[in-house]
C-alpha positions as MATLAB code, in Angstrom:
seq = 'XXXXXXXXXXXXXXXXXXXXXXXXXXXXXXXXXXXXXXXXXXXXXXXXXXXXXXXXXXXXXXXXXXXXXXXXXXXXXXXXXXXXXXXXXXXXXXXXXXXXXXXXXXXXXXXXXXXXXXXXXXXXXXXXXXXXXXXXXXXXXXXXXXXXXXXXXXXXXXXXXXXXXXXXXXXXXXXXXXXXXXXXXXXXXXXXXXXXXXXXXXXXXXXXXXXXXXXXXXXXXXXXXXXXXXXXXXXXXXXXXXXXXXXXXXXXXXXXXXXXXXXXXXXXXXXXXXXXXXXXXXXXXXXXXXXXXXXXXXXXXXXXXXXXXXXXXXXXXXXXXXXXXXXXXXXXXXXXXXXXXXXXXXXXXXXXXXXXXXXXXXXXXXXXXXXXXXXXXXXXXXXXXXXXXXXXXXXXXXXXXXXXXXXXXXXXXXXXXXXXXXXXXXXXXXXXXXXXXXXXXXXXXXXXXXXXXXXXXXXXXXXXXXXXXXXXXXXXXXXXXXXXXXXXXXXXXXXXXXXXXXXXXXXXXXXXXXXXXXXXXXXXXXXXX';
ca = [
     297.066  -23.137  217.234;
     295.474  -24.476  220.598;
     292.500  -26.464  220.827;
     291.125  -23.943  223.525;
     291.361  -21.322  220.207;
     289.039  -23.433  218.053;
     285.276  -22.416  217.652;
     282.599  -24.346  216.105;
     279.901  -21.683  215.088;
     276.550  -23.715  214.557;
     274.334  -21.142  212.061;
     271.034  -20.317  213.690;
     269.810  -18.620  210.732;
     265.929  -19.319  210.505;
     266.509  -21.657  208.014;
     269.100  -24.145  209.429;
     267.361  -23.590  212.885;
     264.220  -24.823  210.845;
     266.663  -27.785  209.276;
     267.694  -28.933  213.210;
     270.242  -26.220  213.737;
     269.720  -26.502  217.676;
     269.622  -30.048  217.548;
     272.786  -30.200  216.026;
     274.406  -27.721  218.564;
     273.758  -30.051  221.566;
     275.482  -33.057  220.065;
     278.451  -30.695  218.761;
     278.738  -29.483  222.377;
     278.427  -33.105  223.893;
     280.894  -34.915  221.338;
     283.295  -31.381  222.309;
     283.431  -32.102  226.095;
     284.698  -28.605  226.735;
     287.799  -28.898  223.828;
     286.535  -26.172  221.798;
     283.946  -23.321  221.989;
     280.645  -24.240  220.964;
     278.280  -20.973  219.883;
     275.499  -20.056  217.558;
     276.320  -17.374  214.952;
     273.922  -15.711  212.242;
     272.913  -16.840  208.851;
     276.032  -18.258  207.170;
     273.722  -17.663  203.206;
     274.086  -21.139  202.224;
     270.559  -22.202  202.996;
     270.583  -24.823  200.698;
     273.470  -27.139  202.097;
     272.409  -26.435  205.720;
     272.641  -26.744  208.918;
     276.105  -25.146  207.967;
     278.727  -25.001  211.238;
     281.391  -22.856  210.466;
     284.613  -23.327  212.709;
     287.087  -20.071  213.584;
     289.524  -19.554  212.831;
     290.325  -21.769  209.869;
     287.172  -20.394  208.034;
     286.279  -24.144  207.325;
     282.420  -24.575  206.775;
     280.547  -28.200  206.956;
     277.176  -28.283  205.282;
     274.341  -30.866  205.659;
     275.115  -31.429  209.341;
     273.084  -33.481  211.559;
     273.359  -34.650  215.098;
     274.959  -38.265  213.884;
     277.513  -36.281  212.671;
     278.567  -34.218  215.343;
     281.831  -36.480  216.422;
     283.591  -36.395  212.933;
     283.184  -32.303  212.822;
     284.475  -32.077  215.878;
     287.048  -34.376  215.468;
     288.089  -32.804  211.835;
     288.065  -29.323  213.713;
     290.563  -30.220  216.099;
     292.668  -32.084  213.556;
     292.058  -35.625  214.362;
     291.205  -38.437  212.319;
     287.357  -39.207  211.660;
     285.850  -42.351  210.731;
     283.799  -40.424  208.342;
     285.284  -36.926  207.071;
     282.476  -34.449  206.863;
     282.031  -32.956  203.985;
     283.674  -29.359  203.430;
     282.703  -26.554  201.904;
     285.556  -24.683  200.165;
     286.449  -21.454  201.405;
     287.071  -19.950  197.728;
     283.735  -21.070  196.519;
     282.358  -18.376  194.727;
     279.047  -18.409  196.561;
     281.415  -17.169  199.807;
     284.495  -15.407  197.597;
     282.477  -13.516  195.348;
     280.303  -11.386  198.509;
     281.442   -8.492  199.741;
     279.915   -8.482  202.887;
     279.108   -5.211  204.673;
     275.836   -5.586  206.185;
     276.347   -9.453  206.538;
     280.008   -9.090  207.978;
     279.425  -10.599  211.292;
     277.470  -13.104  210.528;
     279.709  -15.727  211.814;
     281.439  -14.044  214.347;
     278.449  -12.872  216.401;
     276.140  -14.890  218.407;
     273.013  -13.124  217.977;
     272.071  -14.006  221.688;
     275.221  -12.928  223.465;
     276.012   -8.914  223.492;
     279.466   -9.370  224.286;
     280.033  -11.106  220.903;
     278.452   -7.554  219.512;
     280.658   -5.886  221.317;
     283.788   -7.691  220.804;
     284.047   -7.222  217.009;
     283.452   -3.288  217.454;
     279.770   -3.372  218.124;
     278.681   -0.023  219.362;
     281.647    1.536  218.695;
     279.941    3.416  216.085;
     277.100    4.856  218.315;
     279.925    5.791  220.766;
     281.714    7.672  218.325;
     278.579    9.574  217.138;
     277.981   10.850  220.215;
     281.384   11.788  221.470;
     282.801   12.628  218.766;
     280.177   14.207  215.966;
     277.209   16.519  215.873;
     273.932   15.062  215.010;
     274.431   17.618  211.493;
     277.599   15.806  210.707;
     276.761   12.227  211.504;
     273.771   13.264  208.432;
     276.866   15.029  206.257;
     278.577   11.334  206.866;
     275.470    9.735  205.114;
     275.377   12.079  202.183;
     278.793   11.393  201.725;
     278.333    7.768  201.286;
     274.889    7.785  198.765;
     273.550    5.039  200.922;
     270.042    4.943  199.368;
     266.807    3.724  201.195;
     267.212   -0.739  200.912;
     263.542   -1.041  201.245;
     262.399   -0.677  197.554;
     262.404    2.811  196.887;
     266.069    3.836  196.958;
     265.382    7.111  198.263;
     268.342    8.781  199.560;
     268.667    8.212  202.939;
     270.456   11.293  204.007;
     267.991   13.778  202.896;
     264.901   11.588  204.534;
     267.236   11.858  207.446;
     267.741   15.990  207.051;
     263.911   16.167  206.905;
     263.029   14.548  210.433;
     265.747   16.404  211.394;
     264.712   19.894  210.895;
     261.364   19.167  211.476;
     260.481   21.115  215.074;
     258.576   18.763  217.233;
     259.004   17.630  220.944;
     258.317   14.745  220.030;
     260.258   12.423  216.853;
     260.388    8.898  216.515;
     261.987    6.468  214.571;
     260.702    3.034  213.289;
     262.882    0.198  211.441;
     260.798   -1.645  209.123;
     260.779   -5.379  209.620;
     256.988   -5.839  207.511;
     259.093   -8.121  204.613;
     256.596   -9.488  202.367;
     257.251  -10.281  199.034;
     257.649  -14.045  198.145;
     260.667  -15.604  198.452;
     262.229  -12.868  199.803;
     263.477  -13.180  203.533;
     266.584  -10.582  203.770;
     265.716   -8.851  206.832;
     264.455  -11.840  208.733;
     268.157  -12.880  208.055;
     269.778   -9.558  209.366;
     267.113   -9.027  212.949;
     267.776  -13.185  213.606;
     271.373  -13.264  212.942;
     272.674   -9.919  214.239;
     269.948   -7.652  216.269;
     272.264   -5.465  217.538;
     273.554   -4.125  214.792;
     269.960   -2.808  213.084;
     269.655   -1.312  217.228;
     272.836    0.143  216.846;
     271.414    2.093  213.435;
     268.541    3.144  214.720;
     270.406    4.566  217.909;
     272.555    6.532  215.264;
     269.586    7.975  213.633;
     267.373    8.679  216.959;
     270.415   10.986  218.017;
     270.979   12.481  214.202;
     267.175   13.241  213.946;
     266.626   13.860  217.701;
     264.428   11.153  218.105;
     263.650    9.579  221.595;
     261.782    6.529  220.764;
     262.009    4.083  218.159;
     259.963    1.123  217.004;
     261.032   -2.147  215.249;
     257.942   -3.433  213.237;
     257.993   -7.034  212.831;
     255.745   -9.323  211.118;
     254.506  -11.869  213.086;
     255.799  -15.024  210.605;
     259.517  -14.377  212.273;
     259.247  -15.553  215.453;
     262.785  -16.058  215.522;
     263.934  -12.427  215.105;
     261.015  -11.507  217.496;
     262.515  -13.448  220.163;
     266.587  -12.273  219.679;
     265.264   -8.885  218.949;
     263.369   -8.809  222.357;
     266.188  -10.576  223.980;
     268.569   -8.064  222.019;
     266.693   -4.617  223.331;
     267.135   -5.612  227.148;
     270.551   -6.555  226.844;
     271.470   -3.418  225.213;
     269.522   -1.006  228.207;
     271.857   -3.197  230.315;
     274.768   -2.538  228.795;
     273.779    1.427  229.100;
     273.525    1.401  224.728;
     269.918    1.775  224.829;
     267.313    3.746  227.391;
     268.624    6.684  229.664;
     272.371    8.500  229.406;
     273.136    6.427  226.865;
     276.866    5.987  227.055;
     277.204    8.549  229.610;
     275.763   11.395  228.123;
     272.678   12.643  228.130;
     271.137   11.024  224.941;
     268.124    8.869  225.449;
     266.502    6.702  222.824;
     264.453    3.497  223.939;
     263.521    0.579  221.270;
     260.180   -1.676  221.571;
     258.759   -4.186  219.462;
     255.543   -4.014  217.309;
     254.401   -6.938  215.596;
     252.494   -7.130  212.464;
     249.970   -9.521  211.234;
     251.305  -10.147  207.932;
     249.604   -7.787  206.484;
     251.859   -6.731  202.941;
     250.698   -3.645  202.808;
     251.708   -2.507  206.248;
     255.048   -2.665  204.543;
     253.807    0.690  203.235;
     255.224    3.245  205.433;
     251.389    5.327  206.138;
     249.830    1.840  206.825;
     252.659    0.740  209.003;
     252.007    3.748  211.291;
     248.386    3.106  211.225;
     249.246   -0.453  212.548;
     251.779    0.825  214.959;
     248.916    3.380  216.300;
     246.758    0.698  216.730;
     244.735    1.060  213.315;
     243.922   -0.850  210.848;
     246.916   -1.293  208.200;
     245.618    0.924  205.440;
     247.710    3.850  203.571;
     246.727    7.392  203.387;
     247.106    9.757  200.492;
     250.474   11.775  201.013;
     251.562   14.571  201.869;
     251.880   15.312  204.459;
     254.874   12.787  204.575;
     256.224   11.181  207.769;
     259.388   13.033  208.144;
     256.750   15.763  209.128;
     253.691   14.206  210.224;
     253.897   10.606  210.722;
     253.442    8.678  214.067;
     250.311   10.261  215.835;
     250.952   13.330  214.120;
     254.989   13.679  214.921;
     257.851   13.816  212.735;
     258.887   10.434  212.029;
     262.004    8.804  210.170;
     261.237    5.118  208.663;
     263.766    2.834  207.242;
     263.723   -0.992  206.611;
     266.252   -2.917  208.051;
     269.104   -3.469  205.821;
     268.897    0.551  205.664;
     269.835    0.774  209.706;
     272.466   -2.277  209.770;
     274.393   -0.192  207.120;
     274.786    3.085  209.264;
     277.041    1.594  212.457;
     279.635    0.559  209.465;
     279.405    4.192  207.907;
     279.895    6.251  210.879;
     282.579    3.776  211.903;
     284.421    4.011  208.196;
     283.360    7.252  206.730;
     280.934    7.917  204.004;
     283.893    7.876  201.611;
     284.990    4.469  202.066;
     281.151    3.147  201.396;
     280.872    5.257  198.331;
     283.799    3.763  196.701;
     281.697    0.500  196.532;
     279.138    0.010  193.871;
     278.068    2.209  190.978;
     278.019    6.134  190.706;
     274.160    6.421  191.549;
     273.996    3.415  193.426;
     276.640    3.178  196.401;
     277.290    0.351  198.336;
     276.204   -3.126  198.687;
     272.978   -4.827  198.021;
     271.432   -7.944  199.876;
     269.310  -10.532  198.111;
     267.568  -13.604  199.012;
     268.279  -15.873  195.949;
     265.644  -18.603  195.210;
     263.947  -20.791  192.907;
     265.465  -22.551  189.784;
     269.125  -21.854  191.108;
     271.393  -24.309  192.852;
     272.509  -22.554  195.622;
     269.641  -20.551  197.253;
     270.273  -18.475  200.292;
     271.641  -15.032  201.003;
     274.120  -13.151  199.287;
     275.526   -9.561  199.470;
     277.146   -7.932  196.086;
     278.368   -4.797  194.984;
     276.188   -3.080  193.193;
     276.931   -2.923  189.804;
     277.998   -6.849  189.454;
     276.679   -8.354  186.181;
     273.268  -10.172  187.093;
     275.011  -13.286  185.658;
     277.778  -13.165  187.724;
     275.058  -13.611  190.372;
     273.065  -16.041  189.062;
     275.660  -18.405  187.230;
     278.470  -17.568  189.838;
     277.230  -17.317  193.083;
     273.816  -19.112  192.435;
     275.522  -21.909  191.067;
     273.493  -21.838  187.871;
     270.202  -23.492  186.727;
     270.700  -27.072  187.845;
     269.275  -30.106  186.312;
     270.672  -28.946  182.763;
     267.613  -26.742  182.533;
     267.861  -23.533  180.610;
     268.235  -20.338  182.124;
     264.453  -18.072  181.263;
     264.494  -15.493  183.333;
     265.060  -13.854  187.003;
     262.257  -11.533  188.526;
     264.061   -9.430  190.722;
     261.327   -6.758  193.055;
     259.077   -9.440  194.100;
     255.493   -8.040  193.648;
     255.984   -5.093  192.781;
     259.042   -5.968  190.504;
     259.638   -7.169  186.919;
     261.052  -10.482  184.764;
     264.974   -9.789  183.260;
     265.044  -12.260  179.931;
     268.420  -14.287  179.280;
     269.519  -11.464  176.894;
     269.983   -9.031  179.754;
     272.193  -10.862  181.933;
     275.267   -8.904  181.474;
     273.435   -5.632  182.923;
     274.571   -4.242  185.921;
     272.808   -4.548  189.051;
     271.822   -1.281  189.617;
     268.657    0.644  190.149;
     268.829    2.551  187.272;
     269.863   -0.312  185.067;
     266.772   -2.079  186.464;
     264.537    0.132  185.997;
     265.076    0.673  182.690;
     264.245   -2.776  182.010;
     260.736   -2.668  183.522;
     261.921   -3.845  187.298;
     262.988   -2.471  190.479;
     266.149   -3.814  192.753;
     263.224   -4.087  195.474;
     263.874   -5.053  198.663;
     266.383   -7.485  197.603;
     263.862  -10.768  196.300;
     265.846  -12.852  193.442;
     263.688  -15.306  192.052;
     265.446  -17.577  189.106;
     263.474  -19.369  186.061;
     264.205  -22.071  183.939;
     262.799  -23.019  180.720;
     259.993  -24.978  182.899;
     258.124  -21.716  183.543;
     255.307  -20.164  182.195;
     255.766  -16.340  182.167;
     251.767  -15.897  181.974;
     251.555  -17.982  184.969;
     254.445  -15.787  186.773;
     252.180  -12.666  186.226;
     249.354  -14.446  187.663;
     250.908  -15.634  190.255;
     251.914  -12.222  191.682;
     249.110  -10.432  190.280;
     247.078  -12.398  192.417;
     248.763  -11.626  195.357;
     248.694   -8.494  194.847;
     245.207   -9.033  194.707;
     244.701  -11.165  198.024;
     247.046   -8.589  199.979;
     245.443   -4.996  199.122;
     243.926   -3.222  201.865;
     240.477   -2.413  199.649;
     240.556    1.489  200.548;
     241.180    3.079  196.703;
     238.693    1.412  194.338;
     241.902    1.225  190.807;
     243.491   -1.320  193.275;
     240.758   -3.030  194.959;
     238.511   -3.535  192.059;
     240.702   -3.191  189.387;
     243.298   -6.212  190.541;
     240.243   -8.833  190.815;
     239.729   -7.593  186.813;
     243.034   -7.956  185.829;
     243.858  -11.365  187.617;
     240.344  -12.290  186.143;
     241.921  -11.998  182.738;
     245.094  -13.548  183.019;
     243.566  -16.876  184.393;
     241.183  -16.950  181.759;
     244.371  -16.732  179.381;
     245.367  -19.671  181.912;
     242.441  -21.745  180.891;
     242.720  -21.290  177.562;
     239.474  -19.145  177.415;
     240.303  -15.727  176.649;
     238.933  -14.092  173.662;
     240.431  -11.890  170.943;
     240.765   -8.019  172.617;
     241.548   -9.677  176.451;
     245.233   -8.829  175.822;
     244.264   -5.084  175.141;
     242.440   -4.691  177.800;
     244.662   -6.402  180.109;
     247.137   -3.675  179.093;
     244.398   -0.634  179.618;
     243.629   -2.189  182.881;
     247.004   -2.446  184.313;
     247.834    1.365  182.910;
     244.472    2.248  184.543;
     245.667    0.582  188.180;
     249.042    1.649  187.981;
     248.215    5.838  187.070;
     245.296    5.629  189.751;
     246.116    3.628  193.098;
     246.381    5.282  196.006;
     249.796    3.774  197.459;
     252.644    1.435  196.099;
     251.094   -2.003  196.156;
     248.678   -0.778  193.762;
     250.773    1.218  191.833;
     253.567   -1.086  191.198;
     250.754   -4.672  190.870;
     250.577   -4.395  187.481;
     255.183   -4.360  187.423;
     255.085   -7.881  186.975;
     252.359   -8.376  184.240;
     253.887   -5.509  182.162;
     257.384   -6.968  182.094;
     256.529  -10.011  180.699;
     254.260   -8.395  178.379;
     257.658   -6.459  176.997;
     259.485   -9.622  176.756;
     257.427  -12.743  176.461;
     254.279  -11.284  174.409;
     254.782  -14.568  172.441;
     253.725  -16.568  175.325;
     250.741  -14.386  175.713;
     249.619  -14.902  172.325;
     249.926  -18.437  172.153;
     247.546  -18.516  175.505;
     244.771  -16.311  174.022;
     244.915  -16.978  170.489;
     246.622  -20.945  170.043;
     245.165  -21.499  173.430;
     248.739  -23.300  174.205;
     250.969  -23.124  177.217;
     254.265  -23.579  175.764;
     255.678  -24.467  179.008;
     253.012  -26.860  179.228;
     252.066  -25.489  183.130;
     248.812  -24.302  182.606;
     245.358  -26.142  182.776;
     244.201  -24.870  179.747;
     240.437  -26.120  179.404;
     239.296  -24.339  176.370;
     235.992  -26.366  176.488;
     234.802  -24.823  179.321;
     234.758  -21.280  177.816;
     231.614  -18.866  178.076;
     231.533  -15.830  176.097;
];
């Protein structure tokens, strides 16, 4: 192998840019002298041991990288000796061997500034093919063939949501990708629009000429600067390259992309109140129906998925729904990406089967609980999800497996536990932002959250009273039956799973007035009846 065939792909991934990614690409480049390519690429997963540089095509990837140590990776990469060898992350690690990478495939062969990188692992081959080669009916048959289900919480079948907009007679459709990721310690899509914008353009592209949509809108919250900028940058290379705007690849399919960004707002993650911010509104839901596949953005059929959603359709079309629904699980097809954090060593970004064990995930690819801790639990949903106790480890990741255990696969949040945690504290926590983040229009969630987090930290304090735990659990029934949209539906998720499987806790809050974990401030003296 020549030295003019050797790549050093610096990860730009939010989080090693955030580490000194860039930094670290300007002394790579100067110690190269023009020897080897020098490029960014998108989020390698590792966040943890980053910046990560991975170099092509020996699959070799050096974590903890700084700017001193630009002259040993390059020398290493081209096979000479370094006064210091960098150190090497092994290529059958089962962080990296483990994935099956669908969504995340490119994520270190593609710059996610330079088109022609796209392009020159297949990029819009898929939209080509679509539109020379398919009807808009059987690029939809293609998606019911595969199962792919909505990756934005729900997992509604994306096919018929597709169908819908599709029949739907307007003169007007649209089509918006939503970027409004919210829940803590989740940052999935931020990943996918920072690390490879083209290929959530290329989806939508697909589905504008499926649905016969003209426009489409990429809602972004405005914490991801990042993916704001390469998405921008992204959008005018592609109506240069003829893949987006008029005559799209020579016929006479038009479909043009702008940006909308959010202000963090979690419930404009909410497909009504996203609209409402996109129209200029204030980011509040409305009661449904009518739904948007028949009345959505100012009044015109509109089709909404989240971004994992899109960058799974270019890989579809180009493969065949058969090939994507012989991954995964019966009802759940495909692969899943999560954002694994908290008490695990090796926090980043991972995509799995559906179907894998969750220990595999945690223990294998998360590298376990480190510091000799034990394992307590993993709250998988964020939000609006639930906490999965040691003795359900060996379920399969799926979202009916899930959901019988009293959580949701979400939007792809993993957050690990050790025995350090409180699991009254854990409901609190996301209780109360539940609380912070609704909107205030439907009375069960704006009233009724303040209650219910009102509750829990008095069990916090140590100054709850005997009946608090009953009508904790009338409360949350009460919010969950009543709300008016998901965030208020689904607040009570977290307190109610660790009601089902750490009830003990509770009791030793309201009754012993102990935190077993020892993490609360309980201050029993300052109770008032």
């Amino acid at each position: 192998m020549s030295d003019d065939q050797l790549c050093l792909a610096v990860c730009s991934g939010a989080g090693c840019h955030s580490a000194g990614a860039p930094l670290v690409r300007e002394a790579i480049e100067a110690a190269a002298h023009g020897t080897l390519r020098v490029k960014g690429s998108g989020c390698l997963g590792l966040c943890a041991r980053g910046p990560l540089v991975l170099a092509q095509p020996t699959g070799a990837i050096y974590e903890g990288v700084t700017a001193e140590s630009a002259p040993s990776i390059v020398a290493h990469a081209l096979g000479r000796a370094a006064e210091v060898p960098p150190p090497v992350l092994p290529a059958d690690m089962p962080f990296f061997a483990r994935q099956h990478k669908i969504v995340l495939s490119d994520m270190g062969a593609v710059d996610p500034e330079r088109i022609e990188d796209y392009l020159a692992v297949g990029g819009y081959e898929a939209l080509r093919r679509a539109l020379h080669e398919m009807t808009p009916q059987q690029v939809i048959d293609e998606l019911t063939r595969s199962g792919l289900r909505g990756r934005g919480g729900a997992g509604y079948p994306t096919a018929v949501k597709w169908g819908l907009v599709a029949r739907a007679q307007a003169a007007q459709k649209y089509v918006i990708c939503n970027g409004d990721e919210g829940d803590p310690g989740a940052f999935m899509d931020r990943c996918v629009m920072d690390g490879d914008p083209h290929r959530v353009l290329e989806g939508m592209a697909i589905a504008g000429y499926a649905v016969g949509a003209s426009q489409g809108y990429v809602y972004v919250r405005g914490e991801y600067p990042l993916a704001v900028q390469r998405l921008q940058r992204a959008i005018h290379q592609a109506e240069r390259q003829g893949v987006l705007g008029a005559r799209i690849l020579d016929t006479p399919f038009q479909f043009r992309v702008d940006l909308r960004i959010g202000a963090g707002a979690y419930v404009c993650g909410e497909e009504t109140a996203l609209i409402a911010s996109i129209e200029g509104g204030r980011g509040t839901p409305r009661a449904r129906p009518p739904y948007p596949a028949s009345h959505g953005l100012w009044g015109q059929p509109t089709l909404i998925n989240n971004v994992e959603t899109f960058a799974n359709v270019p890989p579809i079309v180009r493969n065949g729904g058969d090939w994507y629904a012989a991954i995964g699980t019966e009802k759940s097809r495909g692969t899943k990406v999560f954002a694994l954090a908290g008490k695990v060593a090796n926090t980043g970004i991972v995509e799995v089967p559906f179907g894998i064990p969750l220990r595999e995930i945690v223990y294998d690819l998360g590298g376990g609980v480190p510091d000799g801790r034990a394992f307590k639990a993993v709250q998988t949903g964020g939000p609006s999800g639930g906490c999965i106790p040691a003795d359900y480890l060996d379920v399969p990741l799926d979202y009916e497996s899930l959901s019988r255990l009293g959580a949701i696969v979400g939007s792809g949040g993993m957050i690990v536990m050790d025995d350090t945690s409180c699991m009254v504290d854990v409901a609190r926590y996301f209780l109360e932002f539940s609380m912070i983040e609704s909107c205030g229009k439907c009375v069960p969630c704006r009233a009724g959250t303040v209650q219910a987090f009102r509750l829990i930290d008095r069990m916090t304090h140590g100054q709850a009273v005997e009946g608090d735990l009953d009508q904790l659990e009338r409360l949350c029934t009460y919010i969950q039956q009543a709300s008016l949209c998901g965030l208020g539906q689904n607040a009570p998720n977290p307190v109610f799973s660790t009601l089902r499987y750490f009830r003990d806790e509770y009791t030793a809050h309201v009754r012993d007035r102990v935190c077993p974990a020892g993490v609360c401030p309980m201050r029993p003296e300052e109770h008032t009846a």
